[in-house]
C-alpha positions in Angstrom: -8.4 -32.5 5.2 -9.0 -28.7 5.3 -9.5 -26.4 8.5 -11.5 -23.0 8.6 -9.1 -21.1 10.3 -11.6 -18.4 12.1 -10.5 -15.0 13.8 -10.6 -15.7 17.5 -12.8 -12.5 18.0 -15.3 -14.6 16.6 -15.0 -17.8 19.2 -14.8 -14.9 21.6 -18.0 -12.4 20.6 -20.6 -14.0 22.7 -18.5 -13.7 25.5 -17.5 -9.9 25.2 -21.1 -8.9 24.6 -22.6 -9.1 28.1 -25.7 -10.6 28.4 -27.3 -8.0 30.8 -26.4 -5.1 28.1 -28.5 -4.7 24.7 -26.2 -2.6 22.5 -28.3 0.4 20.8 -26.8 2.1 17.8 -25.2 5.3 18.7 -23.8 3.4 22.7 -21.0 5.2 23.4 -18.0 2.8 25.0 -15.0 3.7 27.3 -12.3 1.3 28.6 -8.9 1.3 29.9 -6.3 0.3 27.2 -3.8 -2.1 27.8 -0.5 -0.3 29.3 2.0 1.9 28.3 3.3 5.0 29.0 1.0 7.3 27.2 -2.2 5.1 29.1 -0.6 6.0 32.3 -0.5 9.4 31.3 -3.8 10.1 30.3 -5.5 8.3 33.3 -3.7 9.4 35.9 -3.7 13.5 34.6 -7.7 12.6 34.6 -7.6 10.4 37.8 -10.4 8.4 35.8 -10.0 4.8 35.0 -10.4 5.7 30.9 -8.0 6.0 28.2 -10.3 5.3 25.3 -13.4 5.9 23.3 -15.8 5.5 20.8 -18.9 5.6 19.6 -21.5 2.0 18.1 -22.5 1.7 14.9 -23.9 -1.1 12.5 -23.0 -2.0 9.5 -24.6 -4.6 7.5 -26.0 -6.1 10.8 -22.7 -6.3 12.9 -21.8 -4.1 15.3 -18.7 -1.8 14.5 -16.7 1.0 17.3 -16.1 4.2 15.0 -12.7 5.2 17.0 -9.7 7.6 17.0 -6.6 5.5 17.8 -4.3 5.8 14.7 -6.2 6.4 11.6 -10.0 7.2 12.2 -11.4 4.1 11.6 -14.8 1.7 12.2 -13.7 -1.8 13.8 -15.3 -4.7 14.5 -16.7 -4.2 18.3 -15.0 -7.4 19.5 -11.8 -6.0 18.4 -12.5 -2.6 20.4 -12.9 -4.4 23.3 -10.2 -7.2 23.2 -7.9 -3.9 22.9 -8.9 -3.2 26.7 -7.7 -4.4 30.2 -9.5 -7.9 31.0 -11.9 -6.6 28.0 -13.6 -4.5 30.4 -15.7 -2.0 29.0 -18.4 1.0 30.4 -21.1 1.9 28.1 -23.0 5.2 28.2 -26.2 6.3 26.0 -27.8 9.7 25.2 -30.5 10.6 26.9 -33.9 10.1 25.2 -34.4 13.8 24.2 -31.4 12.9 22.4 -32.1 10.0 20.4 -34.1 11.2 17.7 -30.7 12.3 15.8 -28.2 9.4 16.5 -27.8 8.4 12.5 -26.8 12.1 11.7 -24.3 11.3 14.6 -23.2 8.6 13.4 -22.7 10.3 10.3 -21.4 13.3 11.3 -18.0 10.9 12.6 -17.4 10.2 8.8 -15.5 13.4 7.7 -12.8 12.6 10.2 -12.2 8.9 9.1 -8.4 8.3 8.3 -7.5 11.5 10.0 -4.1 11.0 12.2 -4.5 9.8 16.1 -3.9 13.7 17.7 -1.0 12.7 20.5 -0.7 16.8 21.1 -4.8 16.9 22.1 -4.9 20.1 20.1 -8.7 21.2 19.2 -8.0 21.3 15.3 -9.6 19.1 12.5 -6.0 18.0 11.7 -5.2 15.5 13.9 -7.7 13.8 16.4 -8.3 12.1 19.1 -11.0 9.9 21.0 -13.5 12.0 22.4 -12.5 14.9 20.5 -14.5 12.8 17.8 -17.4 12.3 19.2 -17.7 15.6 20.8 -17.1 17.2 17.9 -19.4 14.9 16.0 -22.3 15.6 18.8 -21.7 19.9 18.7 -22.0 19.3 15.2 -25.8 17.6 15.0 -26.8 19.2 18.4 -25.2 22.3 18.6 -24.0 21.7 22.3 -21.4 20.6 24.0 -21.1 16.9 25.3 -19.1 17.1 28.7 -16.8 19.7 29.8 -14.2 21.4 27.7 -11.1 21.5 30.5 -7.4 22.4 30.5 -4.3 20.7 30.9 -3.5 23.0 33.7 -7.1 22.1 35.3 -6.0 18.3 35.8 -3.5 16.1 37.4 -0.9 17.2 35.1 2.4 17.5 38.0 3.3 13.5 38.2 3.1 13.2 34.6 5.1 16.2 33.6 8.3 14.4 32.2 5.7 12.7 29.9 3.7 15.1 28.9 7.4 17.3 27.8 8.0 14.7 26.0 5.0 14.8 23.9 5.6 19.2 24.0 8.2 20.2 25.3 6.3 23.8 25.9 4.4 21.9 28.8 0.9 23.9 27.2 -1.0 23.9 30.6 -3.7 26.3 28.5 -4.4 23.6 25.8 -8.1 22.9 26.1 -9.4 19.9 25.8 -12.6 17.3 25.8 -10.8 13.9 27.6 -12.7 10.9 28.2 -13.6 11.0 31.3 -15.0 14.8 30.9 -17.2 13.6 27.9 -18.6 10.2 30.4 -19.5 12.9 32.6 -22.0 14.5 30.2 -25.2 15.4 31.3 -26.7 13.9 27.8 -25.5 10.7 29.2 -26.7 7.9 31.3 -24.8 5.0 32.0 -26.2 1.9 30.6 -23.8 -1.2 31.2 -20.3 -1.3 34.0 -17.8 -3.7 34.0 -15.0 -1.6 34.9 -13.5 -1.0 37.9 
C-alpha cells in the first residue's frame, strides 16, 4: 500500500487563513517571529510587537508572501505565517486611492529577489531587509514614502546595545531606517485583519 505524504502546511491552510479576513493581492502582513536574539532586538528597540514583513501576491491561484528573510524570496503564505509566534499575523492594505497600482507593486519587489537578508539595516540596494522592501518597492510606483524613515538613535536602542555592537561594533545611532512597525504606521494604510497581541 502507498501513502501521499502531504506538506503539513497543507492540512494546516484552512486554519491559518482566518475566516473573517478575505486576502486581497497586494495585503501587506506583519507578525512576530519566533524567538531569538536578533527578534528581541528588533521589537524591543521599536517597542512594537513586529519583527517581520511582507507583502501578498498570487501566483497561479495560490497565495504567495514576497519577503526579505535570507534570500529575497516568494513563499507559500502558510509557510509565512507558520514562521510566526502561535501563527499570529496583522494584515494592513492600501488605501483605495492606492489600489489602482498594486500589480506594478508587486512587480516593482522583483529586482530585489535573491538579494542577501540586510542584518546592518543599511539603506543600499545590496543587502535588504523586510520593510526596506516594500518601502522601497512602494517609493518606487508612488513616488512617496510608506511610513516614517527613523533612526537608530530615535528608538529604544539603550537595552539592546550589547546586541546591536555586536551586529556593528560603531553603534551607528545615525543609520536611518524604515522598520516594521514605522511602515504599519503608514498613513496609506488601514488595518484590515488582527490577531496579534
Amino acid at each position: 500500500m502507498k501513502f501521499l505524504l502531504v506538506p503539513l502546511a497543507a492540512f494546516l491552510a484552512p486554519l491559518l487563513v482566518a475566516e473573517d479576513y478575505e486576502p486581497q493581492v497586494g495585503d501587506i502582513y506583519f507578525q512576530s517571529l519566533l524567538p531569538s536574539a536578533l527578534v528581541e532586538a528588533i521589537e524591543g528597540v521599536t517597542e512594537s510587537p513586529y519583527s517581520h514583513c511582507g507583502i501578498l501576491n498570487q501566483v497561479d491561484g495560490k497565495w504567495v508572501i514576497h519577503e526579505a528573510i535570507g534570500p529575497v524570496r516568494a513563499v507559500p503564505l502558510t509557510t509565512w505565517i507558520m514562521q510566526g509566534v502561535a501563527q499570529d499575523y496583522d494584515v494592513y492594505r492600501l488605501k483605495p486611492e492606492y489600489r489602482d497600482r498594486i500589480e506594478e507593486l508587486l512587480a516593482a519587489t522583483e529586482p530585489y529577489m535573491g538579494r542577501r537578508y540586510d542584518i546592518q539595516y543599511d539603506f543600499d540596494d545590496e543587502k535588504i531587509y523586510c520593510s526596506e522592501l516594500i518601502f522601497k518597492a512602494f517609493r518606487s510606483v508612488y513616488g512617496e514614502d510608506l511610513g516614517k524613515v527613523v533612526t537608530l538613535g530615535d528608538l529604544n536602542w539603550k537595552p539592546h546595545e550589547a546586541f546591536i555592537r555586536h551586529i556593528d561594533p560603531s553603534l551607528p545611532l545615525q543609520r536611518k531606517m524604515i522598520t516594521p512597525r514605522h511602515l504599519a504606521e503608514a498613513v496609506q494604510l488601514e488595518q484590515v485583519f488582527e490577531s496579534l497581541e
